[in-house]
C-alpha positions in Angstrom: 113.2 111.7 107.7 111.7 108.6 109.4 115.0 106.1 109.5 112.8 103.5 111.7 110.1 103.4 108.9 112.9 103.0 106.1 114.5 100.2 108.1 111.5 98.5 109.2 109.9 98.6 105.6 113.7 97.4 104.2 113.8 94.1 106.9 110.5 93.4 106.0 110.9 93.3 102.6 114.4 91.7 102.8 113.3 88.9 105.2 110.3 87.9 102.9 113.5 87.3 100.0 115.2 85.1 102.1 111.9 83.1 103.2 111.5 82.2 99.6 114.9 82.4 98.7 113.8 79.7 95.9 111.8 81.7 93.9 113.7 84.8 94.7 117.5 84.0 93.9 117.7 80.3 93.3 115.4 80.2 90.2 116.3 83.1 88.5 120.5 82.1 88.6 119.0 78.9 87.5 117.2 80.3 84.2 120.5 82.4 83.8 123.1 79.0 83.6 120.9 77.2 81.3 121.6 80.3 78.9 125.1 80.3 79.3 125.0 76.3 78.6 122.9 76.5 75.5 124.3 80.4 74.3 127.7 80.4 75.7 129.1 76.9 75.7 127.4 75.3 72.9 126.6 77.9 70.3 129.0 80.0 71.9 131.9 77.7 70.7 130.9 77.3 67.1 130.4 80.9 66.4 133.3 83.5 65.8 133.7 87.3 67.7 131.7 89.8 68.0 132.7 93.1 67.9 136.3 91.4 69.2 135.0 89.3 72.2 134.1 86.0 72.3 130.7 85.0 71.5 129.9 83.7 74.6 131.4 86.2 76.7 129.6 89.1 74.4 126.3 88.2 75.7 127.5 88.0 79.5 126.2 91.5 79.7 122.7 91.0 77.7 121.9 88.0 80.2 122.8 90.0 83.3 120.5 92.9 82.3 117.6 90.4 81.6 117.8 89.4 85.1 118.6 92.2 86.5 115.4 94.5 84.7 113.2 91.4 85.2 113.9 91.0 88.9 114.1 94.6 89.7 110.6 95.2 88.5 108.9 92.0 89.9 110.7 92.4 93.3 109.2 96.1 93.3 105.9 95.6 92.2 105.1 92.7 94.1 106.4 94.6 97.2 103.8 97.0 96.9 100.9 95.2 95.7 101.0 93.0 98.3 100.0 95.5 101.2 97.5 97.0 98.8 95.8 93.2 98.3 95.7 92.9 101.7 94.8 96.1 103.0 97.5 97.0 104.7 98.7 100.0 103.2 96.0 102.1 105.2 98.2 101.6 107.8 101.0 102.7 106.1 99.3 105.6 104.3 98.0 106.7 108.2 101.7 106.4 109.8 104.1 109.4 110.1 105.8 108.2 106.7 106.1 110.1 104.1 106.5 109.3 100.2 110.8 109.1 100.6 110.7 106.9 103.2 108.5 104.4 102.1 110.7 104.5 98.4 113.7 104.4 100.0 112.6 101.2 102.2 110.7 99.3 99.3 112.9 100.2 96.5 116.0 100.2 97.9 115.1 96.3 99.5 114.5 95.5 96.0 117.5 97.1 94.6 119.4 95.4 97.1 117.9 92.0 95.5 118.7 92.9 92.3 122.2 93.4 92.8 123.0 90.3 94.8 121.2 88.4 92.1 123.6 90.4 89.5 126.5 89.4 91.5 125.6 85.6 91.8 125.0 85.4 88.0 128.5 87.0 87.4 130.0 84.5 89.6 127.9 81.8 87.9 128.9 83.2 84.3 132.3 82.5 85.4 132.1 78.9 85.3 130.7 78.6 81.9 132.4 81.2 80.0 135.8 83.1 80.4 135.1 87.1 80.3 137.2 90.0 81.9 135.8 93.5 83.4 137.6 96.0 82.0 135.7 99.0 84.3 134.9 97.3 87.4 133.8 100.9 89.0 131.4 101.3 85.4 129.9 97.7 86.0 128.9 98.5 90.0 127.6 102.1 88.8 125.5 100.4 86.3 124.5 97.5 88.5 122.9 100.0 91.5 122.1 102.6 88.8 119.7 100.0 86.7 118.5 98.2 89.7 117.1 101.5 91.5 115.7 102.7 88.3 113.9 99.7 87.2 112.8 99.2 90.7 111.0 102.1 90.9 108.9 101.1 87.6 108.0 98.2 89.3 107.1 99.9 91.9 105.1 102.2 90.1 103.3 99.3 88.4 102.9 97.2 91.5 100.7 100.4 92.4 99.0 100.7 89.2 97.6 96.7 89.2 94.7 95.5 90.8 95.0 92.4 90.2 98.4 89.2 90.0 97.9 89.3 86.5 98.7 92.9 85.9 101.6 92.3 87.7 103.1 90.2 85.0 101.7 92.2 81.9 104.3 95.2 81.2 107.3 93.0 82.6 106.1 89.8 80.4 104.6 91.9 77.3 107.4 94.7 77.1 110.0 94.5 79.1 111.3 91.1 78.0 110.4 91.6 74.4 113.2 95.0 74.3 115.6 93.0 76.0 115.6 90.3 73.4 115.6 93.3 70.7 117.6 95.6 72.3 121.2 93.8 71.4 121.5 91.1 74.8 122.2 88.1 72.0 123.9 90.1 69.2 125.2 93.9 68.2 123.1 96.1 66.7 126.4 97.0 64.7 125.2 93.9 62.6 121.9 95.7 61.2 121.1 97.1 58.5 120.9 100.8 58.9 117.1 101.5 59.0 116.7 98.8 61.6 119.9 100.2 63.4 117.8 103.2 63.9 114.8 102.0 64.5 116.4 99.9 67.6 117.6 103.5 69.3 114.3 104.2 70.2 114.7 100.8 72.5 115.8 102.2 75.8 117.3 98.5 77.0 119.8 99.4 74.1 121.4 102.2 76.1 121.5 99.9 79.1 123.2 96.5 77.7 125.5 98.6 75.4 126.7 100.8 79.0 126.9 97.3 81.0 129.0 95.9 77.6 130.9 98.9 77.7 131.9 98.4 81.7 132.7 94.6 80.4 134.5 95.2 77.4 135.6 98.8 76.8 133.3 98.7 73.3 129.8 99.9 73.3 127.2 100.5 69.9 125.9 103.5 72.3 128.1 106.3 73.7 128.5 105.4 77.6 127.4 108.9 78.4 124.2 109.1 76.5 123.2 105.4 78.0 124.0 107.1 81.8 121.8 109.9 81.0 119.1 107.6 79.7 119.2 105.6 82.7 119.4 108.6 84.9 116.3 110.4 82.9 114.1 107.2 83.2 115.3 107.6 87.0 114.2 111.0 87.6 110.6 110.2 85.2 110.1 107.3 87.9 110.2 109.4 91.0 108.2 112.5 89.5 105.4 109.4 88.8 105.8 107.6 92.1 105.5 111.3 94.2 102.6 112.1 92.3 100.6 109.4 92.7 101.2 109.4 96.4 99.9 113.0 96.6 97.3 112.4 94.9 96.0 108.8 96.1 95.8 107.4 92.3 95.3 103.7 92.9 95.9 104.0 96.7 92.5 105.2 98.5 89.9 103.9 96.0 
């Protein structure tokens, strides 16, 4: 394995996070507080439990996963694409680096921004809203485990697009929708049945309910079965990512 070509693809990408450190971690923690101000502090306070936690601490786990699914892909994608727009990834695709190292370098740099923004967010939750980790070892499993896995769909659609606007389609059209449906404001336990369901065929279900677990020490979704979920869509990522490298899909046309 080619550790130079990991590390120089990783310093690259992690230098262009902190030249725009605005956009990258600044804005996002931003969007994040106002929700804890509007959700946490000032509905927050008028509503009663759910599922035995505080309002406002119960969606502490729905807001981190927005962030963290949002950032992961867009940080990924846009890692990518930018080399294809320019035309540099000819000169990656002619280097001595092969598919691992160049997943490892661009994936891992945006897991790595994913995390830290995870981390500031908890930190920034903490002002607004009281909230205790019950599985602190759960909540950092889930943290790298969903930041890897969603960074390598972004990556995967930062080499499907061919065009900005692509970019934004699946994280803006799909992504975002099943996070606001998949429990990050309220339980699925308060459904009716058929909708309950219906709502287990949203993956971002099995994610906030593990994070919520790692939080809480309640979950609407077995921890196990929201693991292997993650781990599955992990594994479904890199079998996508190797083949289209083989075969040049959206690289060399």
């Amino acid at each position: 394995m080619n550790v130079y070509a990991i590390k120089a693809i990783y310093r690259f990408e992690m230098a262009r996070t902190f030249r725009t450190i605005v956009q990258s971690i600044a804005a996002p923690v931003l969007s994040t507080s106002l929700y804890f101000v509007v959700f946490g502090s000032a509905i927050g306070s008028r509503m009663g439990e759910v599922g035995g936690v505080d309002y406002g601490s119960f969606i502490i786990p729905g807001l981190v996963m927005l962030s963290l699914l949002g950032e992961s892909i867009s940080n990924a994608s846009f890692g990518i694409y930018l080399p294809k727009w320019s035309g540099t990834i000819y000169e990656l695709l002619s280097a001595p680096v092969g598919v691992a190292e160049v997943v490892i370098g661009y994936v891992g740099a945006a897991a790595t921004k994913s995390i830290l923004l995870g981390l500031l967010i908890l930190a920034t939750a903490r002002v607004f809203v009281p909230y205790e980790i019950v599985h602190p070892v759960w909540l950092v499993t889930f943290l790298i485990l969903t930041s890897v896995t969603f960074s390598m769909f972004g990556f995967i659609i930062g080499l499907w697009a061919d065009s900005f606007q692509k970019l934004q389609t699946i994280p803006l059209m799909v992504v975002t929708p099943l996070t606001f449906l998949g429990g990050a404001f309220y339980s699925i336990d308060m459904l009716p049945p058929f909708w309950q369901t219906v709502t287990l065929f949203n993956p971002v279900v099995y994610l906030i309910s593990g994070m919520r677990w790692a939080f809480y020490g309640t979950a609407e979704v077995n921890v196990v079965i929201s693991i292997g979920a993650t781990a599955g869509f992990m594994v479904l990522c890199l079998i996508a990512i190797t083949y289209v490298f083989r075969t040049g899909y959206k690289l060399k046309s």
